[in-house]
Rosetta silent file (secondary structure, phi, psi, omega in degrees, C-alpha in Angstrom):
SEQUENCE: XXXXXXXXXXXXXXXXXXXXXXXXXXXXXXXXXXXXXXXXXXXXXXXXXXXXXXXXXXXXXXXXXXXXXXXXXXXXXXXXXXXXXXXXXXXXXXXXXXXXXXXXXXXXXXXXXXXXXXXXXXXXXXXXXXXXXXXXXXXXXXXXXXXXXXXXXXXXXXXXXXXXXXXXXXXXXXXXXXXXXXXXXXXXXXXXXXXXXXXXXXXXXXXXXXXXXXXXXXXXXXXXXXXXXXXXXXXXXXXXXXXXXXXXXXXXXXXXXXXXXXXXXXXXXXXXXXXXXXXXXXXXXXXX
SCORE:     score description
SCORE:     0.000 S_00000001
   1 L     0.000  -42.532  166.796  -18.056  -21.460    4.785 S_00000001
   2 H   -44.777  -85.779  171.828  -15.847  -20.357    7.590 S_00000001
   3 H   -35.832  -24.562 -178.072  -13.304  -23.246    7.790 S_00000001
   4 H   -90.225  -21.864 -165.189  -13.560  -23.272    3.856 S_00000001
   5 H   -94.627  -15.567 -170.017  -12.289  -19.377    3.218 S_00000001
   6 H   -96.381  -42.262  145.301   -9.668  -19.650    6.584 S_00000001
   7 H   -16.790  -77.682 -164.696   -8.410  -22.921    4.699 S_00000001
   8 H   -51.057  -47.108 -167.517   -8.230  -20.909    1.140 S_00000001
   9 H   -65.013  -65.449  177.907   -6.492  -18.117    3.024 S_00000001
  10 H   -44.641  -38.083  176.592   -4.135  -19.925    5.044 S_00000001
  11 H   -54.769  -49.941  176.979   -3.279  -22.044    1.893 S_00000001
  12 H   -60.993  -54.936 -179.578   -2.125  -18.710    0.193 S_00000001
  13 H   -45.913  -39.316 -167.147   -0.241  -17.482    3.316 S_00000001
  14 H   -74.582  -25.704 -152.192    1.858  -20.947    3.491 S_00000001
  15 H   -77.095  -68.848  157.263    2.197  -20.483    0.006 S_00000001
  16 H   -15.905  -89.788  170.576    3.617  -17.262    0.107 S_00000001
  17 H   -31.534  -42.031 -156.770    6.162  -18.303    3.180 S_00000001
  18 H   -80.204  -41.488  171.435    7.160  -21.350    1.180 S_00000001
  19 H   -59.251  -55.791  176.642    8.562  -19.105   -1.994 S_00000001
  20 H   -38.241  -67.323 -168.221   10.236  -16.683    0.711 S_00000001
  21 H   -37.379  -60.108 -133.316   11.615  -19.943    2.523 S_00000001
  22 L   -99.900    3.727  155.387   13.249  -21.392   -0.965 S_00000001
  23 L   117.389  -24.127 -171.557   14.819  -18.533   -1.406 S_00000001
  24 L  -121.752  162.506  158.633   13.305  -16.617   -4.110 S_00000001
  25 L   -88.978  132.460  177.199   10.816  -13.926   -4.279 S_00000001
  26 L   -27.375   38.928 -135.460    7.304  -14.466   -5.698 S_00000001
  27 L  -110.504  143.009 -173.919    5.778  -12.457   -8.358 S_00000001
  28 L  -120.637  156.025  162.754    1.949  -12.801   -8.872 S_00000001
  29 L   -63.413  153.566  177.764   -0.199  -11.964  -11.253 S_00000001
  30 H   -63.171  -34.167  142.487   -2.963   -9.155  -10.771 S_00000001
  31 H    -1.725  -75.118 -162.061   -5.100  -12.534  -10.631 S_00000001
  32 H   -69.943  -43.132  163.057   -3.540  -13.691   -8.420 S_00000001
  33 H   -40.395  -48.747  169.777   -3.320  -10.668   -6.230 S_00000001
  34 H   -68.803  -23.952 -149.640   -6.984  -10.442   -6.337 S_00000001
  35 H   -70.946  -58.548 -169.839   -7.596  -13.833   -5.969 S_00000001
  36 H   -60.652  -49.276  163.690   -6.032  -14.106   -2.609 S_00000001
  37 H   -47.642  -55.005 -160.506   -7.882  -10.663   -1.385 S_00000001
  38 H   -47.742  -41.959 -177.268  -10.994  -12.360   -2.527 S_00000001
  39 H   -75.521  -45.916  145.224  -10.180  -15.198   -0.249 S_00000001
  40 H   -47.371  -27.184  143.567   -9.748  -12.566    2.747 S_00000001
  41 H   -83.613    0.719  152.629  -12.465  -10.920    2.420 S_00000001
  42 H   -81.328  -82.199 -104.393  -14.835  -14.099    3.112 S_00000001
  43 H   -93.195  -75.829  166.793  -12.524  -14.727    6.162 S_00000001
  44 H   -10.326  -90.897 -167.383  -12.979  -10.514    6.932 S_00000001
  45 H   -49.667  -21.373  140.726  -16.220  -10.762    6.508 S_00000001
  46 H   -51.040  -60.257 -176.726  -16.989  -13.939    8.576 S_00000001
  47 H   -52.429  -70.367  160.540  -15.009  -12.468   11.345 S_00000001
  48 H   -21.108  -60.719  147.594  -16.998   -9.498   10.898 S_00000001
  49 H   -14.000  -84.612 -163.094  -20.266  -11.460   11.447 S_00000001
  50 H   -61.400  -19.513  175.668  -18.968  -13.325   13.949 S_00000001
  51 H   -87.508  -56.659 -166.899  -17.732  -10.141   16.074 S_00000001
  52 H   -60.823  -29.424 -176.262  -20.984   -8.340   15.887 S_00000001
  53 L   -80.595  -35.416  172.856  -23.203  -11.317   16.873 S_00000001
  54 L  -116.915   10.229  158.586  -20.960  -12.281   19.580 S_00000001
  55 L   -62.764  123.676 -149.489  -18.684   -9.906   21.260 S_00000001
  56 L   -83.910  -31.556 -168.723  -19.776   -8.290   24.372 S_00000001
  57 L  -102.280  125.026  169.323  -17.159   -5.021   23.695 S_00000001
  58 L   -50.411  125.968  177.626  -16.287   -2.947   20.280 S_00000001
  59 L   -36.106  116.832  121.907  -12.583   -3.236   18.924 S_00000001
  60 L    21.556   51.546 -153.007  -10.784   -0.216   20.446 S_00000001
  61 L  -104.223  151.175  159.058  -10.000    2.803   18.456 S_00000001
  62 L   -80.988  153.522  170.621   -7.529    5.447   19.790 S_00000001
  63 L   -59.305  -44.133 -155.965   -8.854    8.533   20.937 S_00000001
  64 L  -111.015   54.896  171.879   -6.279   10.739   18.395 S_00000001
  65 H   -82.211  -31.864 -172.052   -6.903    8.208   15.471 S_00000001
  66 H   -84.954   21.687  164.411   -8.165   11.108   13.572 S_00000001
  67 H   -72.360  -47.571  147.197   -5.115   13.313   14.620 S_00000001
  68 L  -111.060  172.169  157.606   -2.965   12.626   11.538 S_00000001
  69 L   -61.866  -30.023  172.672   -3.613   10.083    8.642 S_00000001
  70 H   -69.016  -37.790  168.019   -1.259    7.646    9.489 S_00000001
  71 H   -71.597  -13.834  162.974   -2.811    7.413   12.400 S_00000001
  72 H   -91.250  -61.737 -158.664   -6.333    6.763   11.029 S_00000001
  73 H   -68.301  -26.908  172.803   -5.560    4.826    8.098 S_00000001
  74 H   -91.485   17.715  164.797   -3.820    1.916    9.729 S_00000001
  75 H   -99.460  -18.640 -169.147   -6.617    1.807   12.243 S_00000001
  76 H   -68.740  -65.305 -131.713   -9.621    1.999    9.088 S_00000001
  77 L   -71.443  -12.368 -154.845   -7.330   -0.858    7.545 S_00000001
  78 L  -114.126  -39.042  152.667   -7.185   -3.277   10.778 S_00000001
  79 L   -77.749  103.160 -146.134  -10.620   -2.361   12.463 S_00000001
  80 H   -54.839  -64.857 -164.309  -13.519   -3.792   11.249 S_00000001
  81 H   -71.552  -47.678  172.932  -16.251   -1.217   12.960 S_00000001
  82 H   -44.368  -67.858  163.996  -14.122    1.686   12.770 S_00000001
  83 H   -26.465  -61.504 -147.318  -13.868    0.910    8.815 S_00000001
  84 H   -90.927  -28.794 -163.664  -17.720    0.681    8.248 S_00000001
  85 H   -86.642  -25.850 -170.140  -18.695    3.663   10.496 S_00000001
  86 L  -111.667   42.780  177.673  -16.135    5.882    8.347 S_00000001
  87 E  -123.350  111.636 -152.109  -17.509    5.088    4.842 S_00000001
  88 E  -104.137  125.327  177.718  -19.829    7.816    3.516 S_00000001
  89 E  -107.292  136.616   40.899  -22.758    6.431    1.202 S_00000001
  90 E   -92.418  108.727 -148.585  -23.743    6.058   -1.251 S_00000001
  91 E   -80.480  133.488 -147.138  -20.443    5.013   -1.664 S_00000001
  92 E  -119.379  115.749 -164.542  -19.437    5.668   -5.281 S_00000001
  93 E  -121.092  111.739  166.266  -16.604    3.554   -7.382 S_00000001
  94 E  -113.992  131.588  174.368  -15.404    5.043  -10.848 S_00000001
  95 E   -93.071  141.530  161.569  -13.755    3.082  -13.221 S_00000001
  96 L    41.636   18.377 -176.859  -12.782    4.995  -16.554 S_00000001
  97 L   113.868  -59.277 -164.637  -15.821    7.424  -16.617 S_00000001
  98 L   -66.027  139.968 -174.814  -17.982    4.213  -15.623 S_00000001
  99 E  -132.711  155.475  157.207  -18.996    4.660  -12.088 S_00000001
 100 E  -127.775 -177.141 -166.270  -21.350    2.014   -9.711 S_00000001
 101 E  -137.577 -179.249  172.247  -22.118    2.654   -6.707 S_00000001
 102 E  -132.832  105.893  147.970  -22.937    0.584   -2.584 S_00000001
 103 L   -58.259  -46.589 -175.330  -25.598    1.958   -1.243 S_00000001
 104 L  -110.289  146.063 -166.108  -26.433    0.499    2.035 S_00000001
 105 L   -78.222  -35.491  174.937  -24.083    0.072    4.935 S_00000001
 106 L   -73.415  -45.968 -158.285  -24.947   -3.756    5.069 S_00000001
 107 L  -101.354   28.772  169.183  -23.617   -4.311    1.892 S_00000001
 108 L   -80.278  157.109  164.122  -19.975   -3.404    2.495 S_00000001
 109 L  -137.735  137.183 -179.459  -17.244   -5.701    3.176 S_00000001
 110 L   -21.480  127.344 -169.531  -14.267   -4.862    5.021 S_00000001
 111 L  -119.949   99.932  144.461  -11.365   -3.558    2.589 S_00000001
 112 L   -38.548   84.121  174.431   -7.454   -4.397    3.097 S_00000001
 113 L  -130.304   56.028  145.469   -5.954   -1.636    1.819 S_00000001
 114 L  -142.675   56.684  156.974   -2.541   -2.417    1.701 S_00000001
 115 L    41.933 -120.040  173.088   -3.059   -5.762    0.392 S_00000001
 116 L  -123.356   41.874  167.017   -0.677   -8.166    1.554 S_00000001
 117 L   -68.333  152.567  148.169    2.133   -6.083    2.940 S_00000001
 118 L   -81.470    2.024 -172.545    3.241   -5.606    6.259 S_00000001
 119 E  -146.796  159.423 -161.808    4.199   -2.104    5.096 S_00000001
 120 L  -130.012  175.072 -163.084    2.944    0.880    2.914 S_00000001
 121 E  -166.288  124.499 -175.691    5.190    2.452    0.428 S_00000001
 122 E  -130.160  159.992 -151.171    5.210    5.895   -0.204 S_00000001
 123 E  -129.471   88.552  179.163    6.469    8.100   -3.474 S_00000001
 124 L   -86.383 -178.162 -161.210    8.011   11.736   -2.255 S_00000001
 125 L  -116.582  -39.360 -162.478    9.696   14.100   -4.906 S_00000001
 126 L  -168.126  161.125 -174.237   12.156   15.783   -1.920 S_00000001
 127 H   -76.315  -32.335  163.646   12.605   15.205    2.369 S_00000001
 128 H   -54.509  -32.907 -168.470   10.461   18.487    2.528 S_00000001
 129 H   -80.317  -24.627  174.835    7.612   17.139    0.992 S_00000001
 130 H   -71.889    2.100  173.369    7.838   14.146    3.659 S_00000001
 131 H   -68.195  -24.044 -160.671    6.650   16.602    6.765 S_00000001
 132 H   -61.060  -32.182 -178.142    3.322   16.529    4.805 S_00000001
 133 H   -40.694  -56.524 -154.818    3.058   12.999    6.626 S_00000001
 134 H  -111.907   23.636  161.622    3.142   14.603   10.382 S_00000001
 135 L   -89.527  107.996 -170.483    1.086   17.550    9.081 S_00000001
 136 L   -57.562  -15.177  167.482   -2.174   17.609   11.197 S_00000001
 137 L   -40.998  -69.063 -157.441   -3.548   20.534    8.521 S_00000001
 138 L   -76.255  132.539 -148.708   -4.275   17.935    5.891 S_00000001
 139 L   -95.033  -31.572  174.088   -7.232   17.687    5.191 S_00000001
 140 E  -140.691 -177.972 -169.547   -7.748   15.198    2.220 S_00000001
 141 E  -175.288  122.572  150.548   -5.184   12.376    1.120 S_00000001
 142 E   -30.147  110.463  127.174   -4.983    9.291   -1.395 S_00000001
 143 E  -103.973  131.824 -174.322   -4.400    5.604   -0.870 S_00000001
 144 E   -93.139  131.526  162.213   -3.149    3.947   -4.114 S_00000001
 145 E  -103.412  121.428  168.426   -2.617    0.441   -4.635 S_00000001
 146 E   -74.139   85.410  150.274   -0.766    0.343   -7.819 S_00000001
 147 E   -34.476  100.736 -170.583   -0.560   -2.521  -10.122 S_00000001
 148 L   -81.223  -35.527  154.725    2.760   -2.962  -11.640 S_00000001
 149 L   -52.070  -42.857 -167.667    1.776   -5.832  -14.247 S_00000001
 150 L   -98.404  -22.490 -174.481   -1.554   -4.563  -15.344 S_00000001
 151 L    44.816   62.335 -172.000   -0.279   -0.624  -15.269 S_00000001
 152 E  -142.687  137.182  176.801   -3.940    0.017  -13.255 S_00000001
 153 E   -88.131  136.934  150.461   -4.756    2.313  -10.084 S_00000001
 154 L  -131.377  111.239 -172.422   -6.980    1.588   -7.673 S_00000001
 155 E   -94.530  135.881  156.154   -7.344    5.201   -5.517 S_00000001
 156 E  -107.305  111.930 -166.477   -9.342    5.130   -2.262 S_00000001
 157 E   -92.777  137.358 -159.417   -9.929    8.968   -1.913 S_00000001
 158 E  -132.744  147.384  174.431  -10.476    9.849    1.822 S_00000001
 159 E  -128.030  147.058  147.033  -11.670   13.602    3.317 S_00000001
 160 E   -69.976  139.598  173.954  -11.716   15.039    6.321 S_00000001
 161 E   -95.299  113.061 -123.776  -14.898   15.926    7.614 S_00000001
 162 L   -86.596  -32.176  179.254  -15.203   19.681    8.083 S_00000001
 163 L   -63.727  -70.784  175.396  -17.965   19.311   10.864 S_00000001
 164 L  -113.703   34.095  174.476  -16.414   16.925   13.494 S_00000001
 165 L    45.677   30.871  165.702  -12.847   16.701   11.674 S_00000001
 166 E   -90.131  140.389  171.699  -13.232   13.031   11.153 S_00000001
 167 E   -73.100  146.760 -168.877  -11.726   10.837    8.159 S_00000001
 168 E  -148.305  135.148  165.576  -14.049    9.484    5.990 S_00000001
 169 E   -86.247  112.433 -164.417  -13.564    7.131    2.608 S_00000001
 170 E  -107.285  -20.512  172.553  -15.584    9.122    0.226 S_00000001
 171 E  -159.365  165.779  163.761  -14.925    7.203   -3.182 S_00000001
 172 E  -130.135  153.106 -176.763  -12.712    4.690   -5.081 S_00000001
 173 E  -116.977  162.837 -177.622  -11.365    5.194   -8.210 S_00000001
 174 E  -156.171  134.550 -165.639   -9.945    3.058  -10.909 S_00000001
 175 E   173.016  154.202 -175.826   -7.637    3.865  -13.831 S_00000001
 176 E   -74.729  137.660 -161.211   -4.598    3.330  -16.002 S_00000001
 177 L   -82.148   16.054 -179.581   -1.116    4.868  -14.233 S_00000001
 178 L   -86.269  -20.895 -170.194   -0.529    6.367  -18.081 S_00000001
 179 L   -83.652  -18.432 -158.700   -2.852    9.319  -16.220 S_00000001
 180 L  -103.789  133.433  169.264   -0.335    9.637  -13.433 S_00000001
 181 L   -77.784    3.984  169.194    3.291   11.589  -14.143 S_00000001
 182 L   -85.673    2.359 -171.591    4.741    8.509  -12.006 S_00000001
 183 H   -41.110  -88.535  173.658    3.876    6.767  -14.930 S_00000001
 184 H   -29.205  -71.134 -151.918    7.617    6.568  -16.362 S_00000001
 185 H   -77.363  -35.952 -179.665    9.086    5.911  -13.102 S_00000001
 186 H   -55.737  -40.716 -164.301    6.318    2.940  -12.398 S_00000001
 187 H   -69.606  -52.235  163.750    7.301    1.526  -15.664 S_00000001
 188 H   -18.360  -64.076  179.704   11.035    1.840  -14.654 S_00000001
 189 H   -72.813  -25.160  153.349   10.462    0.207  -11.324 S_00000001
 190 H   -57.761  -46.052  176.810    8.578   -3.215  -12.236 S_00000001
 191 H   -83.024  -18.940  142.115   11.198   -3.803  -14.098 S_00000001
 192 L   -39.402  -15.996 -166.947   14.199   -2.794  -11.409 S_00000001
 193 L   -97.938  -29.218 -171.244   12.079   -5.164   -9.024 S_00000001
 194 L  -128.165    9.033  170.642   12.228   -8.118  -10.969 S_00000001
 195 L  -119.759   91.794 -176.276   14.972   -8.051  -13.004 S_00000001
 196 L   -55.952  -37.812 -169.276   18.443   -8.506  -11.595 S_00000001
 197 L   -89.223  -26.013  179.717   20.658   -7.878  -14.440 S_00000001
 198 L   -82.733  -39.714  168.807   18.360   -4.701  -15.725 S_00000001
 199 L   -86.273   19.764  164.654   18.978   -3.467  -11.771 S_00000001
 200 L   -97.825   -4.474  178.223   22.237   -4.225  -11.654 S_00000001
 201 L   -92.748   -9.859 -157.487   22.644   -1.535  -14.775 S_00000001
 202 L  -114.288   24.144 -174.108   20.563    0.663  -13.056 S_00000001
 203 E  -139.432  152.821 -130.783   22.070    1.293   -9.535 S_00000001
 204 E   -93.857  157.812  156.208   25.009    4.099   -9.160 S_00000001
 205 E   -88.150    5.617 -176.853   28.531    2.492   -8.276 S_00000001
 206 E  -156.873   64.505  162.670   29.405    4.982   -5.628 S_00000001
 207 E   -67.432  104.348 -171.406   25.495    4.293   -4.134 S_00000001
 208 E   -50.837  113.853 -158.590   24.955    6.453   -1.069 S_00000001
 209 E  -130.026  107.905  177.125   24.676    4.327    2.208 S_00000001
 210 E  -119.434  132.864 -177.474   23.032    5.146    5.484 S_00000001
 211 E  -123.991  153.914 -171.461   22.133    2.866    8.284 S_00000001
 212 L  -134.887  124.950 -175.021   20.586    4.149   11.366 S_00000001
 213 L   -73.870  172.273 -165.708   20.340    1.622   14.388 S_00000001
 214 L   -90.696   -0.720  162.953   16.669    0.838   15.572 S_00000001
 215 L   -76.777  -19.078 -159.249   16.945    2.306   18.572 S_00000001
 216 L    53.566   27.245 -167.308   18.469    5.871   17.474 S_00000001
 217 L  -110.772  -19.420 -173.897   20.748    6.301   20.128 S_00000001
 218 L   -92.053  167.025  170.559   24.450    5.314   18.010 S_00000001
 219 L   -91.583  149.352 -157.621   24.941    8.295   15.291 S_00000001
 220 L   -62.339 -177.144 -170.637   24.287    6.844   11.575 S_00000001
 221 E  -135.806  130.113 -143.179   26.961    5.311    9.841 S_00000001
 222 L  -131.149  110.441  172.776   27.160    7.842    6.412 S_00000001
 223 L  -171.609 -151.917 -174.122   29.119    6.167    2.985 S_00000001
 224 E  -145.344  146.076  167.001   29.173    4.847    0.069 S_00000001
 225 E  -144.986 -178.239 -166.122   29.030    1.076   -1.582 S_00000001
 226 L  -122.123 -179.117 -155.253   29.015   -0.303   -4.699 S_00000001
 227 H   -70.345  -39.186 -179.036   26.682   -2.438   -6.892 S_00000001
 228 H   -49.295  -34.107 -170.415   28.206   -6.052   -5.489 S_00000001
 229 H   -82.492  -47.503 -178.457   27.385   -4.144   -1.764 S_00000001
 230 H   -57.633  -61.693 -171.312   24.013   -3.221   -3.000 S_00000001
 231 H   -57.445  -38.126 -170.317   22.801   -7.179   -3.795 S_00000001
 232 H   -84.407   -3.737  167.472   24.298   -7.956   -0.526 S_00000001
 233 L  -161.623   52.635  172.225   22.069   -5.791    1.659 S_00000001
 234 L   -74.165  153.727  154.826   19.373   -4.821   -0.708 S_00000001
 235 L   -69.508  149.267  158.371   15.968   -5.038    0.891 S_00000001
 236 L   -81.318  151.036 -164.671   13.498   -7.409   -0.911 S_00000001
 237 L  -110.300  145.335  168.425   11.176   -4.708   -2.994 S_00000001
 238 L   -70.447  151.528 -152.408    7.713   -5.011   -3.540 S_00000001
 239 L  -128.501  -23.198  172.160    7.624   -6.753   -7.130 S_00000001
 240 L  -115.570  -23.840 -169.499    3.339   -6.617   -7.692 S_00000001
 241 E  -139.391  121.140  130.626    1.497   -4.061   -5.655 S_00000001
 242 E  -131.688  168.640 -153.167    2.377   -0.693   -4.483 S_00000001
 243 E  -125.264   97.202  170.166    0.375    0.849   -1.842 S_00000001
 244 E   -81.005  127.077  168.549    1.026    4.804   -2.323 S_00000001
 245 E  -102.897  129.637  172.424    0.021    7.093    0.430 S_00000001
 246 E  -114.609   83.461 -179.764   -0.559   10.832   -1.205 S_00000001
 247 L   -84.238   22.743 -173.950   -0.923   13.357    1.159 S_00000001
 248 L   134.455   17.476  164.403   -0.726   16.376   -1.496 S_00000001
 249 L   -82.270  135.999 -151.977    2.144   15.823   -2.853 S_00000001
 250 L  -105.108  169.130  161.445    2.511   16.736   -6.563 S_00000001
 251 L  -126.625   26.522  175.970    4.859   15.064   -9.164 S_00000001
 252 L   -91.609  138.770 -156.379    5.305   17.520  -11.932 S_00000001
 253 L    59.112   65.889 -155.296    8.318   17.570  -13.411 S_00000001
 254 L  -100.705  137.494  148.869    9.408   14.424  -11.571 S_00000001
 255 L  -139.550    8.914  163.009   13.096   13.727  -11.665 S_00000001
 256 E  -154.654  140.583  149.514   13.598   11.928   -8.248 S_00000001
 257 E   -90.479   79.479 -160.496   11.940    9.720   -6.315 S_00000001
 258 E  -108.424  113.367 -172.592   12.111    8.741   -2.882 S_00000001
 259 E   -90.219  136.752 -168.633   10.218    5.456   -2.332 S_00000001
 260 E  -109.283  145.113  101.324    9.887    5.632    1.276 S_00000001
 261 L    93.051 -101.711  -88.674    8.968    2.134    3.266 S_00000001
 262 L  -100.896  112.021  170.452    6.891    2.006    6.268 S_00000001
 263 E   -73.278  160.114 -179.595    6.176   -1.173    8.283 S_00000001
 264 L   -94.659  -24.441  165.671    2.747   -1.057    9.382 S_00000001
 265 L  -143.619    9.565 -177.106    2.942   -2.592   12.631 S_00000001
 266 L  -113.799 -179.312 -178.355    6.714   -2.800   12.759 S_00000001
 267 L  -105.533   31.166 -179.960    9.822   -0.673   12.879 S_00000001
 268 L   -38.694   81.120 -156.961   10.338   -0.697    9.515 S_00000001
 269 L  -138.304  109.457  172.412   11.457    2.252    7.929 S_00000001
 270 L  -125.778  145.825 -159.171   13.400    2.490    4.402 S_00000001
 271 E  -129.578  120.249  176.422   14.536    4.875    1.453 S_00000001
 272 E   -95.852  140.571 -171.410   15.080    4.413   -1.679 S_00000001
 273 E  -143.101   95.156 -179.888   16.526    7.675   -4.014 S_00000001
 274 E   -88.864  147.989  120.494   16.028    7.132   -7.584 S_00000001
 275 E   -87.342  125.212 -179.505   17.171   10.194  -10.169 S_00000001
 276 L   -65.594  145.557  168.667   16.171   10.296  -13.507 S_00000001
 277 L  -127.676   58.575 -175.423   18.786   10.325  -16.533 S_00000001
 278 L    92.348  -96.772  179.312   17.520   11.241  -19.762 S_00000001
 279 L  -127.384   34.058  159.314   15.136    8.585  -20.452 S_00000001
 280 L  -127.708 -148.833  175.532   16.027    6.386  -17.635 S_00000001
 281 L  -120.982 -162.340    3.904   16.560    5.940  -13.688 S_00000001
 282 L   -49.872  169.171 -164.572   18.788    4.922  -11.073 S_00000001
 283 E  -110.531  121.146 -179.778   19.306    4.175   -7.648 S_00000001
 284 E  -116.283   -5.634 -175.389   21.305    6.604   -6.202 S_00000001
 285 E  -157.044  148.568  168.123   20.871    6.252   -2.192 S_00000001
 286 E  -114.911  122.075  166.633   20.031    3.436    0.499 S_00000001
 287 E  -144.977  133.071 -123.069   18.943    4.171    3.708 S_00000001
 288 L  -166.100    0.000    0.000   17.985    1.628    6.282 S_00000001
C-alpha cells in the first residue's frame, strides 16, 4: 500500500511538472483536486504510521509556533504530531446545516491545508488591514480553501486557547462562496485566471508597477506598464484553489482587493490590487 499511494502521488506530481514544462498552465477539476489530496493522504498517513512506530525523536516544533498564526499554521500544515495534538474532539464538520463529526484521535488523518501550493493566498480590503497578519492579539482566524469551479468553501476554523494560549482546529465548515461578499470578486477572478483575452480587458493600461529586490537592500523601482508589460511579467495565478487566510478581516462593502501571495517555505511574496467598476473589476497594481 505504501509503494502503491507514493506511485499514485508521484504520478500526479510529474504530471503536474509536465503541463508547467510544455508551457501551459493546468486547470483541474474539483475532482481532480481532490483526487490527488486523496492520493496524499494515504502517503501522509503511511508516513504517519511509519514515524510513530519507528522514529526514536518527535518532529521539532518551534518554541514561538504559537506566537502568531503564520507561525503555527505552516507548522500544523507540515507536522504530522503537532497537527494531531492541536485538533480538539469531537471534531465537528458542517456542511450546509448537515454536520458529522471524528471522534477519536486515531481516526484522523493528517490534513494539507493549502493543497498543492507552495504558497497561501490571502484577500485584504486595504495595507492596514494586512498588520492583522503580525498581530500577536488575534485570537481566532480562518483557513479557506476556495473552489473556483465548484463556487464551494471549505473553512478550517482555528481558536486560540484561552488557558495555555495555544492554536487549536476546532471545526471545518463547508459551503457555497454565494454566502461570502467575496462572492462577486471570486466569480470575477476564475475567470481573469483562465482566460487571457477576458484579462487582457480587465487589467488598467497605466497598471501600477513595483518590484522590490529579494534582498531589500536596493530602493524599489516605482512605475507604471501597460497591458503587453503585464503578460510579459505576470506571475502564473492560481487557476483552481485558493487558500484564504482570514485573520478578522471583514469585506463589507468590498470594492478592492488585494490578493496578497505568500510562499510557504520560500521568499515569495506578491500583490495583486483589483478595484471594482460598476459591475466589474480590474487589475490596477503589481507588486513583486
Amino acid at each position: 500500500m505504501q509503494r502503491i499511494g507514493f506511485v499514485m502521488a508521484c504520478t500526479s506530481i510529474l504530471t503536474l511538472m509536465a503541463c508547467r514544462d510544455a508551457g501551459r498552465a493546468p486547470v483541474f477539476s474539483d475532482e481532480d483536486v481532490r483526487n490527488i489530496m486523496l492520493h496524499d493522504s494515504i502517503v501522509a498517513e503511511t508516513d504517519t504510521f511509519a514515524t510513530d512506530t519507528f522514529a526514536l525523536e518527535p518532529e521539532p516544533v518551534p518554541a514561538a509556533v504559537d506566537e502568531l498564526f503564520d507561525d503555527f499554521i505552516f507548522t500544523f500544515d507540515q507536522n504530522k504530531r503537532l497537527q494531531r495534538e492541536r485538533v480538539r474532539f469531537p471534531f465537528v464538520i458542517d456542511e450546509e446545516g448537515v454536520t458529522d463529526s471524528i471522534v477519536e484521535r486515531s481516526q484522523w488523518q493528517h490534513h494539507h491545508v493549502f493543497m498543492l501550493q507552495d504558497f497561501c493566498t490571502v484577500l485584504w480590503t486595504s495595507a492596514r488591514q494586512m498588520l492583522l497578519s503580525q498581530d500577536i492579539d488575534v485570537s481566532r482566524a480562518d483557513v479557506e480553501q476556495i473552489y473556483l469551479h465548484s463556487r464551494n468553501v471549505t473553512s478550517f476554523d482555528f481558536e486560540r486557547d484561552t488557558v495555555n494560549g495555544h492554536w487549536m482546529l476546532m471545526r471545518e465548515r463547508r459551503y457555497n462562496f454565494d454566502r461570502t461578499p467575496l462572492a462577486h470578486f471570486l466569480d470575477f477572478y476564475a475567470r481573469f485566471a483562465t482566460d487571457s483575452t477576458y484579462q487582457r480587458s480587465h487589467v488598467s493600461n497605466q497598471l501600477r508597477f513595483v518590484s522590490t529586490d529579494e534582498e531589500g537592500v536596493e530602493e524599489p523601482v516605482v512605475g507604471f506598464i501597460d497591458v503587453d508589460q503585464w503578460f510579459e511579467f505576470a506571475p502564473e495565478l492560481p487557476r483552481d484553489v485558493l487558500t484564504n487566510i482570514r485573520y478578522g478581516q471583514e469585506y463589507a462593502d468590498l470594492r478592492r482587493v488585494i490578493m496578497q501571495m505568500r510562499g510557504i517555505s520560500n521568499g515569495l511574496q506578491i500583490e495583486l490590487s483589483f478595484v471594482r467598476e460598476g459591475d466589474s473589476w480590474r487589475l490596477v497594481g503589481y507588486e513583486n
